[in-house]
Structure formats: structure tokens, C-alpha cells
Backbone as CSV, one residue per row, in Angstrom:
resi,resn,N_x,N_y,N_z,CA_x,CA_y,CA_z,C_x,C_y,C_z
1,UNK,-3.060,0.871,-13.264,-1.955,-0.055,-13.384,-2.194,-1.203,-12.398
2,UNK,-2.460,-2.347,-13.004,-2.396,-3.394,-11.812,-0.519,-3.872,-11.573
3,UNK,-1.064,-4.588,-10.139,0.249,-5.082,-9.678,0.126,-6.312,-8.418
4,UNK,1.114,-7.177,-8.573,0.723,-8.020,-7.342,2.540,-8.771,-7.098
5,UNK,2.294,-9.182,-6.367,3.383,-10.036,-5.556,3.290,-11.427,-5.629
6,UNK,4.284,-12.103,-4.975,4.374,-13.483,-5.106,6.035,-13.769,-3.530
7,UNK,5.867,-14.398,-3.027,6.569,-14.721,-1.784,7.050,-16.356,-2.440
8,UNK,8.375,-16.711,-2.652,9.142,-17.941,-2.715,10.288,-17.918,-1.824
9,UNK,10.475,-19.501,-1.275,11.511,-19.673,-0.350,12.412,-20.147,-1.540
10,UNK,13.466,-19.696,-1.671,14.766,-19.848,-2.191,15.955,-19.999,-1.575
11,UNK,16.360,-21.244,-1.251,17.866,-21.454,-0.629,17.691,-21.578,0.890
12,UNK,16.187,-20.845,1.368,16.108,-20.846,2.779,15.619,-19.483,2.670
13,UNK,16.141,-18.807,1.736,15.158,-17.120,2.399,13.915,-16.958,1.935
14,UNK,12.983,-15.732,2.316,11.866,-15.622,1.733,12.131,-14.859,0.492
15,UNK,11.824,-14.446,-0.732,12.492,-13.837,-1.707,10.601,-13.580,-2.277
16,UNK,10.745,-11.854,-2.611,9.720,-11.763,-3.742,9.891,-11.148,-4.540
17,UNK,8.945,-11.358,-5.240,8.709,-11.053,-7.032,7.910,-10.326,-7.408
18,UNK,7.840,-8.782,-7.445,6.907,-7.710,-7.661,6.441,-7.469,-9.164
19,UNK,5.715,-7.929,-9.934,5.188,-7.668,-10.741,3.953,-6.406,-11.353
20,UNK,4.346,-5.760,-12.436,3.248,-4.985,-12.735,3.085,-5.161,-13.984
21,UNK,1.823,-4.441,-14.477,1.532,-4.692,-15.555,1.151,-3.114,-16.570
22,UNK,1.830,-2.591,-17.309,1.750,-0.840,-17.841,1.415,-1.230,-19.807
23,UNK,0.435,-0.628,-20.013,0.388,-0.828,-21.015,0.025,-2.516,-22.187
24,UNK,-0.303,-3.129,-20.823,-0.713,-4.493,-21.449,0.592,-5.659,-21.326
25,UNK,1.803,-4.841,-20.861,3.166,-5.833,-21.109,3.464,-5.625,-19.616
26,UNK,3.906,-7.068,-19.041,4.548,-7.018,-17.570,5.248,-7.057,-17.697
27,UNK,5.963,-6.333,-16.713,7.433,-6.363,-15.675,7.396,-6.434,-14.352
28,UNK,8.644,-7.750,-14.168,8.930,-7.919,-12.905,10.418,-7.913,-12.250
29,UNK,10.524,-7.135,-11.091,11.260,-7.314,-10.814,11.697,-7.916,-8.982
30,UNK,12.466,-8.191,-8.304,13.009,-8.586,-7.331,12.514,-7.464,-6.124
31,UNK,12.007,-7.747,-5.215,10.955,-6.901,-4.248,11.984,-7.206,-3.051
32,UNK,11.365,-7.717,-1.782,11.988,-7.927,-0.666,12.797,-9.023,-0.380
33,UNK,13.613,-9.173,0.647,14.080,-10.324,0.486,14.475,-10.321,2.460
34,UNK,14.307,-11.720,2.467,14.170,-11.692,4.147,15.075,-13.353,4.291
35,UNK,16.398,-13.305,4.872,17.228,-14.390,4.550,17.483,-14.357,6.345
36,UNK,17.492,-14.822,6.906,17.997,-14.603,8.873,18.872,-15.821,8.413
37,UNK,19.360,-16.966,8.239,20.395,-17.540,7.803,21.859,-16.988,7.960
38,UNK,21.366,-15.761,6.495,22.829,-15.440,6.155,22.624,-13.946,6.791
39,UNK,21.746,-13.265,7.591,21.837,-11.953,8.429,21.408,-11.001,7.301
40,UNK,20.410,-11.386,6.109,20.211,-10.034,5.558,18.781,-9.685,5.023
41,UNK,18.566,-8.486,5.217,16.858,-8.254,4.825,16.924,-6.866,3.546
42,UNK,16.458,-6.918,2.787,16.228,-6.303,1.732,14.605,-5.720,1.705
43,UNK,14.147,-4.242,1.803,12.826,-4.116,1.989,12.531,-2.939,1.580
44,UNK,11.673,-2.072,2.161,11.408,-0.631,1.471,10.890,-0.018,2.831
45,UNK,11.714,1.051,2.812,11.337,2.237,4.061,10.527,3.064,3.820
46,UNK,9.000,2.428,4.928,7.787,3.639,4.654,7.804,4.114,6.520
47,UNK,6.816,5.259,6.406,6.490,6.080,7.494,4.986,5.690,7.492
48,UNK,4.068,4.932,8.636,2.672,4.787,8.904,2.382,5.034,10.069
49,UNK,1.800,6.066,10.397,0.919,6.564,11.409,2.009,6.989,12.317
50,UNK,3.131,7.616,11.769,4.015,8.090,12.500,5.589,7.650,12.783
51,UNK,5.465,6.045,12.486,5.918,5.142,12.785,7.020,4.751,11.220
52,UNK,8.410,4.471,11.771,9.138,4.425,10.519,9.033,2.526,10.287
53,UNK,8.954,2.024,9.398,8.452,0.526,8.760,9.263,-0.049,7.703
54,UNK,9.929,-1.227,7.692,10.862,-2.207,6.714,9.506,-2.805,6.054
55,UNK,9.059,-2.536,4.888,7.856,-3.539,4.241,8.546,-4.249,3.250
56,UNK,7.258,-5.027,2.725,7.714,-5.863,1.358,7.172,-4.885,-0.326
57,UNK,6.943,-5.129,-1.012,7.215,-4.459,-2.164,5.993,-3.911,-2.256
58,UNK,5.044,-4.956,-1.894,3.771,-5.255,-1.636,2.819,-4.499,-0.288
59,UNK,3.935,-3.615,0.513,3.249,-3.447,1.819,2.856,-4.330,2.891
60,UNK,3.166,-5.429,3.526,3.625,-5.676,4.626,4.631,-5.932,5.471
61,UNK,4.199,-5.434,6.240,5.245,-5.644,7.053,6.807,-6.415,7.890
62,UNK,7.714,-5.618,7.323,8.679,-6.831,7.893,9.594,-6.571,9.274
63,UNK,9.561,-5.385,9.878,9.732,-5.234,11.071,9.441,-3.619,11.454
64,UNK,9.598,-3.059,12.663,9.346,-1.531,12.556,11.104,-0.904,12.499
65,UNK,11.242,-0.105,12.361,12.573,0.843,12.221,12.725,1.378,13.062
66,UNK,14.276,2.184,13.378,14.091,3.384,14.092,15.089,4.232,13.371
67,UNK,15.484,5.181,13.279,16.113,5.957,12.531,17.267,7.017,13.404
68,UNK,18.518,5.991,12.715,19.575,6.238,14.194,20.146,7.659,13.881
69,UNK,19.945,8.172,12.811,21.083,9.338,12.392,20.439,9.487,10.437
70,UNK,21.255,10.950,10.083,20.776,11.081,8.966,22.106,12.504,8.294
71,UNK,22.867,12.305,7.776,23.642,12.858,6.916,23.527,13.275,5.737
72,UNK,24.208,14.161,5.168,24.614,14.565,3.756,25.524,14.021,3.333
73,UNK,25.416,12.628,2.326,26.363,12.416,1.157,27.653,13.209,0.744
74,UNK,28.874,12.364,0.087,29.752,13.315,-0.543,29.385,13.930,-1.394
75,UNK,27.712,13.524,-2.307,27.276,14.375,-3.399,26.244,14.962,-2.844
76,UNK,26.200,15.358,-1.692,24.582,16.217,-0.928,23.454,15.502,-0.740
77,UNK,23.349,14.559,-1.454,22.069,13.719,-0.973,22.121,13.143,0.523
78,UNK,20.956,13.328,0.457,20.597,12.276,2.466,21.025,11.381,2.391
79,UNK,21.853,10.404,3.363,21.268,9.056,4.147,21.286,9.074,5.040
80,UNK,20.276,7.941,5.201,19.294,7.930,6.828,19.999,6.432,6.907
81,UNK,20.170,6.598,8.207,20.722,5.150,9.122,19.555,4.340,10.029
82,UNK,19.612,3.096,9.286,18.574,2.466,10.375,18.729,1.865,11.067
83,UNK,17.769,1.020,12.137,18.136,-0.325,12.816,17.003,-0.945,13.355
84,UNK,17.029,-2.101,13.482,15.520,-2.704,13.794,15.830,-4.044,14.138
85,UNK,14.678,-4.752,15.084,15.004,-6.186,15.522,13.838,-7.215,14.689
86,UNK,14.532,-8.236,14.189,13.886,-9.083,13.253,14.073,-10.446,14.212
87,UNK,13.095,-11.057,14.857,13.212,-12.480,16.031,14.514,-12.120,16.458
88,UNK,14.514,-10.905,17.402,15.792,-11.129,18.567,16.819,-10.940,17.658
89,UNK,16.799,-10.643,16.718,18.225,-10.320,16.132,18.545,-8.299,15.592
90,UNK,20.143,-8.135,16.109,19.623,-6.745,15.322,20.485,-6.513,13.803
91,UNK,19.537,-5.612,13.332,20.318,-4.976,12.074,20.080,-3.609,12.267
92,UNK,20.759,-3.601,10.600,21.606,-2.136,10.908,21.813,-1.739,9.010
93,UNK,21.325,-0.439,8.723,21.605,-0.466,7.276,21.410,1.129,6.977
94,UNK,21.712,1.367,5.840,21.494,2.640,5.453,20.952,2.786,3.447
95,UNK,20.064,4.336,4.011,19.700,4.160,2.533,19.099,5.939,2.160
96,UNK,18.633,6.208,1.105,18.344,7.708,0.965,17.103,8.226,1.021
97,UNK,16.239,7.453,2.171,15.180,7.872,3.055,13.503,7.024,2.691
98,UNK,13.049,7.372,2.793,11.844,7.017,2.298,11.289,6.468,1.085
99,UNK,10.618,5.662,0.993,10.188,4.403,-0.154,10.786,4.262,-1.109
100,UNK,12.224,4.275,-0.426,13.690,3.758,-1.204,14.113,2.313,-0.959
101,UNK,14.696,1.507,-1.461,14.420,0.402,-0.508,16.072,0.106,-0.275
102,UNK,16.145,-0.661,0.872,16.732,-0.352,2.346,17.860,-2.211,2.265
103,UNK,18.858,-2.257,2.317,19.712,-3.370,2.970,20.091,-3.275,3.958
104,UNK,19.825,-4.703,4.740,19.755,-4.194,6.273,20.555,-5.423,6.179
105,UNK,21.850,-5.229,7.738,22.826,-6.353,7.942,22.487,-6.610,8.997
106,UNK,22.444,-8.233,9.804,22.876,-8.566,10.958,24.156,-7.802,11.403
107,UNK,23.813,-7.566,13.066,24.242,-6.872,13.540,25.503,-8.111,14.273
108,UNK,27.043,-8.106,14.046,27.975,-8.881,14.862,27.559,-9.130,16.203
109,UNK,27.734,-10.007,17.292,27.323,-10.097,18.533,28.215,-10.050,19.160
């Protein structure tokens, strides 16, 4: 299966466009999204070399994580609570663990 990315500034944020290709017909859909403007990052939570990671759809990097807490849902499923600093700023988001992908808020000051 091939696949590739594409990075556009839209409005001021970085916004991408994950494309693949199955069977000869593409689909694309909406990958990461990295806005410090309006306080919000959209990404995918991986684990590398130990280390918990906000990437793009594509695998790089958009800040490291740390993983504040982790619960059972009202329907039993996990969520894991994150937080991470993007240029001096913090966020804060939650999601149902691993290469799930993750909304992260500026943190109020």
C-alpha cells in the first residue's frame, strides 16, 4: 500500500493531508493539525524507544508527551491523559492510548 503526506498552512495553522492509495483508488483524509494561534494540536500518540510522542500522520515529530494519568471509561475502555510543551506553551488532552490520534488544548495561564 503506498502512502504519503502533504503539510499546508491554512488560516495560519499547519494542517495535513494523509493520503493512501488501496487497490488502485485513493483516499485522503485530514492527518495532523498544529494551530499555536488558536491553542490546538491534533496528532497521533506513538511510544519510540521508550519515550511517549505527539507525531504527524506521517511520523514526525510534533512534540514529546508525558502521560499524566490513565482511567476506565463509563464504557470500560482506557483513557490516557496527556501533556506536553509545544514553544513554551502547555497542553493538555486526552485520548484511548496509543496510535489513536490525540486533541491537545492550550493550557489557560
Amino acid at each position: 500500500m503506498q502512502s504519503h503526506s502533504q503539510m499546508r498552512v491554512v488560516d495560519g495553522a499547519r494542517v495535513e493531508i494523509g493520503t493512501f492509495v488501496h487497490e488502485g483508488q485513493p483516499f485522503a483524509a485530514l492527518g495532523s493539525v498544529v494551530d499555536e494561534r488558536r491553542g490546538l494540536l491534533v496528532g497521533y500518540v506513538v511510544r519510540r524507544g521508550g519515550a511517549w510522542r505527539l507525531t504527524t500522520w506521517d511520523g514526525a515529530q510534533i512534540m514529546p508527551l508525558r502521560r499524566t494519568s490513565a482511567y476506565r471509561g463509563l464504557r470500560g475502555a482506557w483513557v490516557h491523559c496527556w501533556t506536553g510543551t509545544l514553544n513554551g506553551r502547555r497542553y493538555s488532552g486526552r485520548n484511548g492510548g496509543a496510535s489513536l490520534a490525540c486533541t491537545l488544548r492550550a493550557r489557560k495561564a
